[in-house]
BAVEX-275248 format. One record per residue: residue number from 1; x, y, z of N, C-alpha, C, CB in turn. Coordinates in steps of 0.02 Angstrom, whole numbers, plus 50000, padded with zeros to 5 digits. Glycine has a CB too. Layout:
# BAVEX-275248
TIBA/NUM/X/Y/Z/X/Y/Z/X/Y/Z/X/Y/Z $
...
***
This chain:
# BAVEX-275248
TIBA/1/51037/51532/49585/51053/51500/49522/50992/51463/49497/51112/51451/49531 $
TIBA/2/50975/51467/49436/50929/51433/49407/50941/51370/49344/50892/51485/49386 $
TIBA/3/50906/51318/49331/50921/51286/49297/50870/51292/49231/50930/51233/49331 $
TIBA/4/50865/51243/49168/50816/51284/49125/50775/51211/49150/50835/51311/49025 $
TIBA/5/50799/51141/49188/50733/51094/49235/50707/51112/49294/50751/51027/49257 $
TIBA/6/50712/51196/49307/50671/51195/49353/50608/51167/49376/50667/51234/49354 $
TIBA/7/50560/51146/49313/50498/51123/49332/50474/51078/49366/50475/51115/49298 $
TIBA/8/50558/51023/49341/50549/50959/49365/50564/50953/49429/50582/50915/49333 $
TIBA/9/50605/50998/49454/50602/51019/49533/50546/51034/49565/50636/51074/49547 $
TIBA/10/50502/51069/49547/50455/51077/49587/50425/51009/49617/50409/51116/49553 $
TIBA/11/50406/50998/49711/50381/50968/49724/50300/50950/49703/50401/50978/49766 $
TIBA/12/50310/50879/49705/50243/50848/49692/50212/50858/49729/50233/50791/49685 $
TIBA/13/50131/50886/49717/50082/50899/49776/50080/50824/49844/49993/50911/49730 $
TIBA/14/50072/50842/49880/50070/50787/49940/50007/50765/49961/50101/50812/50002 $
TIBA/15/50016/50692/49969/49946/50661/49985/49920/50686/50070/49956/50566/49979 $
TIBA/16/49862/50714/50076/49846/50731/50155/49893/50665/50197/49744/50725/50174 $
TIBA/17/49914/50705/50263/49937/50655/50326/49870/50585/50331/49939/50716/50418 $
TIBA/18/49889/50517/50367/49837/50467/50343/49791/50438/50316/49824/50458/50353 $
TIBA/19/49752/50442/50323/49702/50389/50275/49681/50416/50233/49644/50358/50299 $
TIBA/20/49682/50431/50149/49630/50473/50117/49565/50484/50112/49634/50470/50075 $
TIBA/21/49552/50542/50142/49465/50558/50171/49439/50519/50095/49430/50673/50184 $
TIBA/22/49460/50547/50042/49423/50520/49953/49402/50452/49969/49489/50513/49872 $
TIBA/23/49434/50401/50005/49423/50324/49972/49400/50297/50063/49521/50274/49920 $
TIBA/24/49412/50320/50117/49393/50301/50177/49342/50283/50190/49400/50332/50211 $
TIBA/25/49299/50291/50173/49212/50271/50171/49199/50204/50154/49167/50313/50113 $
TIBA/26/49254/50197/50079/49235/50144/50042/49306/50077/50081/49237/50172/49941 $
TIBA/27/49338/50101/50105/49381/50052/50148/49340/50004/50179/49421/50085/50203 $
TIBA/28/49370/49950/50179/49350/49900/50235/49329/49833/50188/49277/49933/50289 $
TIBA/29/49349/49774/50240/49383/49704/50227/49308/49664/50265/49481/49689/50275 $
TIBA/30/49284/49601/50218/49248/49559/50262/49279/49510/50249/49179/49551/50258 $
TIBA/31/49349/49524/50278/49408/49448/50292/49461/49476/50336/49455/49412/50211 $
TIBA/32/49459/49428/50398/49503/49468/50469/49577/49475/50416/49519/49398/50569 $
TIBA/33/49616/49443/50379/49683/49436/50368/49691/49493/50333/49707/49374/50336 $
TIBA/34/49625/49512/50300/49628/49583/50255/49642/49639/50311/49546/49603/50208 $
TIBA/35/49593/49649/50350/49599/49701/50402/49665/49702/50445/49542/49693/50449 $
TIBA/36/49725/49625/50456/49767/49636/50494/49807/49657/50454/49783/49594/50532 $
TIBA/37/49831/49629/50394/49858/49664/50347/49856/49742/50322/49842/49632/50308 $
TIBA/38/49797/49753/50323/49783/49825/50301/49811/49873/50346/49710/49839/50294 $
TIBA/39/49788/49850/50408/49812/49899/50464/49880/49903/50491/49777/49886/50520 $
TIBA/40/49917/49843/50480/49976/49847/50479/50020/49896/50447/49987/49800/50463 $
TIBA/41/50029/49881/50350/50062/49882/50326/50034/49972/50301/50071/49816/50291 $
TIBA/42/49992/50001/50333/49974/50054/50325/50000/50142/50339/49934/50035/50347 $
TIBA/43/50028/50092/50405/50096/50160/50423/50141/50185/50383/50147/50144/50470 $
TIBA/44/50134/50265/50374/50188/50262/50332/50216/50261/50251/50202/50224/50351 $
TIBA/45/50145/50217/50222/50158/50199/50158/50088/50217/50108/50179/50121/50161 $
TIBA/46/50086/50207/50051/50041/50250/50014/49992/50174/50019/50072/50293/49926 $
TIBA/47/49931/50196/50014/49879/50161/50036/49877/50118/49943/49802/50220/50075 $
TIBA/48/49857/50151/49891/49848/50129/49826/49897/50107/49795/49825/50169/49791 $
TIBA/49/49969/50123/49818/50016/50104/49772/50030/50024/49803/50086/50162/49770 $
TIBA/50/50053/50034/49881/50089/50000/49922/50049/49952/49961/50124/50042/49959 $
TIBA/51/49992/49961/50012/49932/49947/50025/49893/49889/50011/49907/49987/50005 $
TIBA/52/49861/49941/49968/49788/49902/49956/49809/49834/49899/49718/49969/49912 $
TIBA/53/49853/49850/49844/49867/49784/49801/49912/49717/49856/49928/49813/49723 $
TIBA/54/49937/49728/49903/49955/49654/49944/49899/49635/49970/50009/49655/50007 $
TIBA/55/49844/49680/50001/49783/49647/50026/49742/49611/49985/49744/49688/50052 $
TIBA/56/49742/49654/49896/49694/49618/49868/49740/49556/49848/49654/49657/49810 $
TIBA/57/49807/49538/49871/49840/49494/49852/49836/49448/49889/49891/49507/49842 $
TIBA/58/49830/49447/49958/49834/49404/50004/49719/49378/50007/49886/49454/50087 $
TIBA/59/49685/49422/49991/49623/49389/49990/49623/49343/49912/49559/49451/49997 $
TIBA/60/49646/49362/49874/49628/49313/49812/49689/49243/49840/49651/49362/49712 $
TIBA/61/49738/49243/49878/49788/49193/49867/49746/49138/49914/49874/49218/49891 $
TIBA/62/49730/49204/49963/49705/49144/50043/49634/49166/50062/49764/49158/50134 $
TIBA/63/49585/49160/50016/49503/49185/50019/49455/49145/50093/49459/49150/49928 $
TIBA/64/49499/49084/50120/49472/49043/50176/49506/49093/50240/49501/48951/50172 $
TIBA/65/49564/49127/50226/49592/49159/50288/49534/49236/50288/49696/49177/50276 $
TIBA/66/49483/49228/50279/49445/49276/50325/49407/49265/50394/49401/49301/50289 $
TIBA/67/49404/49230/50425/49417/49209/50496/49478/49199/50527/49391/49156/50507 $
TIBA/68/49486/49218/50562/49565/49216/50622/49582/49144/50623/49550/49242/50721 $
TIBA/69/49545/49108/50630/49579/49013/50640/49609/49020/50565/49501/48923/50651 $
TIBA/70/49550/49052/50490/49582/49025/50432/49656/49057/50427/49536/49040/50367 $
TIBA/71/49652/49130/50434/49715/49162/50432/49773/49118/50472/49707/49235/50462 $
TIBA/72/49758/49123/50539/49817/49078/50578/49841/49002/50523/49773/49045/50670 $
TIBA/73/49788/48981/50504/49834/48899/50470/49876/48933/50408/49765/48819/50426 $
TIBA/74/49841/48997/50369/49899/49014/50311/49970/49054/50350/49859/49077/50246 $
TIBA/75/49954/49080/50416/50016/49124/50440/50069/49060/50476/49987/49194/50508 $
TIBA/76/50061/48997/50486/50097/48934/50504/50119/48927/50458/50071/48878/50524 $
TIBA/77/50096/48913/50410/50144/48898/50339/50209/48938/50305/50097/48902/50283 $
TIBA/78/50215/48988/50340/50248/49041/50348/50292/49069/50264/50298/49018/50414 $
TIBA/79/50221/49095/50244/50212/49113/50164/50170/49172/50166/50174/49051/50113 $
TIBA/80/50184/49227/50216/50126/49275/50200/50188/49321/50181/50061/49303/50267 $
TIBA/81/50231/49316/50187/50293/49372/50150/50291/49354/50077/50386/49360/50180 $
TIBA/82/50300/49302/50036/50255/49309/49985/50209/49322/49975/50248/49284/49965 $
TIBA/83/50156/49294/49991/50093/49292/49964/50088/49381/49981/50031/49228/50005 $
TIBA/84/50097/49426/50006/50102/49514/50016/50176/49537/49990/50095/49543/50110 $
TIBA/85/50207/49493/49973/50281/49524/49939/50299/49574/50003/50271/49577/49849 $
TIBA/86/50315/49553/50053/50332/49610/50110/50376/49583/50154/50271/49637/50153 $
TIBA/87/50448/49588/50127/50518/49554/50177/50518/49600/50238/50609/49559/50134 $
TIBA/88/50494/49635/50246/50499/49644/50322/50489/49630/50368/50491/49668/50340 $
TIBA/89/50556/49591/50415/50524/49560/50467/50483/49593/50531/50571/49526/50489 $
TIBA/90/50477/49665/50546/50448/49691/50597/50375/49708/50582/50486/49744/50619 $
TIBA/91/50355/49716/50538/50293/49707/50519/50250/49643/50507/50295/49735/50473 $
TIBA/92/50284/49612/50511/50271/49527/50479/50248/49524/50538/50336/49462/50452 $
TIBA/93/50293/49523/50606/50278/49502/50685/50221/49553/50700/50351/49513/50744 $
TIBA/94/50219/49618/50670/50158/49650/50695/50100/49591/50678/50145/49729/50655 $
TIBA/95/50084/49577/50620/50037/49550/50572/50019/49466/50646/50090/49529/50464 $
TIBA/96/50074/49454/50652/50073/49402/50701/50061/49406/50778/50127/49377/50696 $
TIBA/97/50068/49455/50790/50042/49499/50865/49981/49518/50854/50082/49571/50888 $
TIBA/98/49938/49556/50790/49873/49588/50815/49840/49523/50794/49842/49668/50779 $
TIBA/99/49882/49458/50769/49825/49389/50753/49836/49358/50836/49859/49314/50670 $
TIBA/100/49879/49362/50859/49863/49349/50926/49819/49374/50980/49906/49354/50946 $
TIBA/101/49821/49420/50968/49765/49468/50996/49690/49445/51000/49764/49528/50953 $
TIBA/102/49679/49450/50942/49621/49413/50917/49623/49352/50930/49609/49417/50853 $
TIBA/103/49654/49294/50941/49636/49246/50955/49629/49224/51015/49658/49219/50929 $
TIBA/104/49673/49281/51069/49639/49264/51129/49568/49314/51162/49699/49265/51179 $
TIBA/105/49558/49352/51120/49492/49378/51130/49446/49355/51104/49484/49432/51118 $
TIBA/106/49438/49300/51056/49390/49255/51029/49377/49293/50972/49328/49237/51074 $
TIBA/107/49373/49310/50960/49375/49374/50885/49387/49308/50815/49479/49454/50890 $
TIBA/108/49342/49304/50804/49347/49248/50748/49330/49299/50680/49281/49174/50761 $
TIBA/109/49281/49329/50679/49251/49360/50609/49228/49420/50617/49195/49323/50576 $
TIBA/110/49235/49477/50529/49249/49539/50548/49177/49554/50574/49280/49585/50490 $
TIBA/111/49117/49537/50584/49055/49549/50617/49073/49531/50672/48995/49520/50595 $
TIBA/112/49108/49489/50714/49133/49505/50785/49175/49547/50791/49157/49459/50817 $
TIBA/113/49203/49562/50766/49253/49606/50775/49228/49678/50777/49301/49596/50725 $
TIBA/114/49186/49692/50739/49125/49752/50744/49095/49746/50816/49056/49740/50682 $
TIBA/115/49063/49694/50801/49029/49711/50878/49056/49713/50932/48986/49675/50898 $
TIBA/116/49126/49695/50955/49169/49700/51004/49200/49766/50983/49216/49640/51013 $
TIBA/117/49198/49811/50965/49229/49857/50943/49186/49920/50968/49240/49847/50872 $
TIBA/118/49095/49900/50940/49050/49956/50967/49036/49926/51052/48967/49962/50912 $
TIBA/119/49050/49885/51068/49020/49860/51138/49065/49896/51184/49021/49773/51152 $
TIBA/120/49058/49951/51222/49094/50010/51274/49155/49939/51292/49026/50051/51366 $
TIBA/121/49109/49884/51331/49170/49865/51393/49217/49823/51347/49138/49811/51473 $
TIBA/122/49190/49771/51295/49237/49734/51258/49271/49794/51204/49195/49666/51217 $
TIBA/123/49256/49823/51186/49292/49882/51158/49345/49895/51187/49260/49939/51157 $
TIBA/124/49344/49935/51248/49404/49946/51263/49453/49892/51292/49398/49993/51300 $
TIBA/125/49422/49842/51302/49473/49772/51317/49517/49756/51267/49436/49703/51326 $
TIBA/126/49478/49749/51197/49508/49747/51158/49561/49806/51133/49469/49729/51126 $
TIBA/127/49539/49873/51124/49566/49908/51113/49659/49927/51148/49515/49939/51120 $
TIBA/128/49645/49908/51223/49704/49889/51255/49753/49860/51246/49699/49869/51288 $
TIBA/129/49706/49789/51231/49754/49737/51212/49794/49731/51142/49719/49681/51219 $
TIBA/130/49766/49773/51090/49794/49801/51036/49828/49863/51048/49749/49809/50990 $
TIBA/131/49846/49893/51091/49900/49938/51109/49943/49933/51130/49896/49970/51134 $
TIBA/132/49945/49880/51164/49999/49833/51198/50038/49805/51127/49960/49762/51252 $
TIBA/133/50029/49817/51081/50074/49778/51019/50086/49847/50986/50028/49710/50960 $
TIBA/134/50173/49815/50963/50218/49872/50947/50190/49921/50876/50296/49835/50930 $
TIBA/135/50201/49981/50872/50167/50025/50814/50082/50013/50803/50207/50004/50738 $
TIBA/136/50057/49994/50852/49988/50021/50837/49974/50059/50898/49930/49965/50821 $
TIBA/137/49948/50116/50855/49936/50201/50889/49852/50179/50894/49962/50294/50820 $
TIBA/138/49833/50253/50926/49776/50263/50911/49753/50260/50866/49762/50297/50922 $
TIBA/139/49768/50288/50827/49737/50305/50746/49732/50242/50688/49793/50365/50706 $
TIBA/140/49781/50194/50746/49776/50108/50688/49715/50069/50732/49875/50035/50690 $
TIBA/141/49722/50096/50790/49648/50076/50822/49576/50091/50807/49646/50098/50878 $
TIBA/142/49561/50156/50768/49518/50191/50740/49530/50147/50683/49524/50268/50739 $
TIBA/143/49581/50156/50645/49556/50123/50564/49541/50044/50574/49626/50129/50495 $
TIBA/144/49576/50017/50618/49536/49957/50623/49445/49933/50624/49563/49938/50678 $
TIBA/145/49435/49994/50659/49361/49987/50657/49316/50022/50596/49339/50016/50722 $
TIBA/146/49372/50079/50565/49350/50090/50495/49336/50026/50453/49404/50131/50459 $
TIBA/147/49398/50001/50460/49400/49934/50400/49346/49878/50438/49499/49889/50388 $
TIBA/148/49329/49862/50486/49280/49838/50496/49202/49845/50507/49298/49823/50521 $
TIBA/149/49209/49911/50452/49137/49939/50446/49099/49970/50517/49091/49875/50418 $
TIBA/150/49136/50010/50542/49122/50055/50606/49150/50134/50576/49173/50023/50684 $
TIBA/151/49101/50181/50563/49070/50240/50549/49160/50262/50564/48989/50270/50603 $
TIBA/152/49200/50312/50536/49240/50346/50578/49209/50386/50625/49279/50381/50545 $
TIBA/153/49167/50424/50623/49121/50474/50696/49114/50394/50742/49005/50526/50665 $
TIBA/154/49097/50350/50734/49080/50300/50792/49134/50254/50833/49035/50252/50762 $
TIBA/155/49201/50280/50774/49258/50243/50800/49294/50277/50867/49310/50237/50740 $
TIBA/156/49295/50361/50809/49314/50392/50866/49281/50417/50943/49333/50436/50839 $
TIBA/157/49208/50416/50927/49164/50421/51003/49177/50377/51046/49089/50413/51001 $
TIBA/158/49183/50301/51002/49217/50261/51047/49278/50263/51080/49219/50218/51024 $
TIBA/159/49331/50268/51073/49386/50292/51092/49395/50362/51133/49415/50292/51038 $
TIBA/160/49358/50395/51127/49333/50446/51187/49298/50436/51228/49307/50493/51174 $
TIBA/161/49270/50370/51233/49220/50352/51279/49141/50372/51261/49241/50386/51343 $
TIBA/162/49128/50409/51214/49064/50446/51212/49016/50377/51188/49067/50521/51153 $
TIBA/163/48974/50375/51211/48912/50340/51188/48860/50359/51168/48892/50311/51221 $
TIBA/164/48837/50306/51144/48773/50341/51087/48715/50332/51120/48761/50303/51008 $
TIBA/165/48670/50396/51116/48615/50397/51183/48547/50389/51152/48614/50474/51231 $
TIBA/166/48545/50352/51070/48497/50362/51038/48457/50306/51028/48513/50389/50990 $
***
């Protein structure tokens, strides 16, 4: 059977499975609350529609929460479901688990967070200890170090163990 809206049936082309190769390069946060946010709320959901406008929402609201201590005093106040418009409470606790993380690994700023990221042994300490928290995969482990300005080829060598012999 045909209708004369067939057209409007036709499916919408589909965005590739994760991160869009187009804008991945240009990803990445020099404010930790951006990167926990980003990586969070990333599963799953369209990066430009859904995404990226709560991050640029939560850096213009809370521009001091780019260090982990600043983020932690705005995530006490317990206003980051506004300030990201995001009632979900299981993501919220993610957002509050990978800030824990970081604060007991000393991880204050996203240039530490880089360099604990390329450093083999704190790398994978960290990397662990962010696996240990619910819905982050591998691949939120990799974009974490995307968004903190680590090469994707260097994220993933890391995570394979490969080192750079150069």
């Amino acid at each position: 059977m045909t209708t004369d809206n067939d057209a409007a049936n036709t499916p919408a082309p589909m965005d590739p499975p994760g991160p869009d190769a187009s804008t991945e390069v240009s990803r990445g946060w020099d404010h930790i609350g951006a990167i926990i946010v980003d990586a969070t709320l990333q599963r799953r959901q369209n990066y430009n529609e859904t995404v990226k406008p709560r991050v640029e929402a939560l850096v213009a609201e809370w521009p001091d929460a780019a260090t982990t201590s600043g983020f932690r005093q705005h995530l006490d106040t317990g206003n980051l479901s506004e300030v990201i418009d995001w009632p979900s409470p299981g993501r919220l606790a993610q957002i509050e688990d990978i800030t824990q993380v970081f604060e007991r690994e000393g991880i204050e700023t996203v240039a530490e967070l880089r360099g604990t990221l390329e450093d083999h042994a704190k790398g994978a300490a960290l990397r662990a200890a962010l696996a240990l928290v619910r819905h982050v995969s591998p691949k939120t482990l990799d974009y974490i170090g995307t968004l903190s300005g680590i090469s994707t080829a260097a994220a993933a060598d890391g995570a394979a163990g490969v080192e750079d012999l150069t």
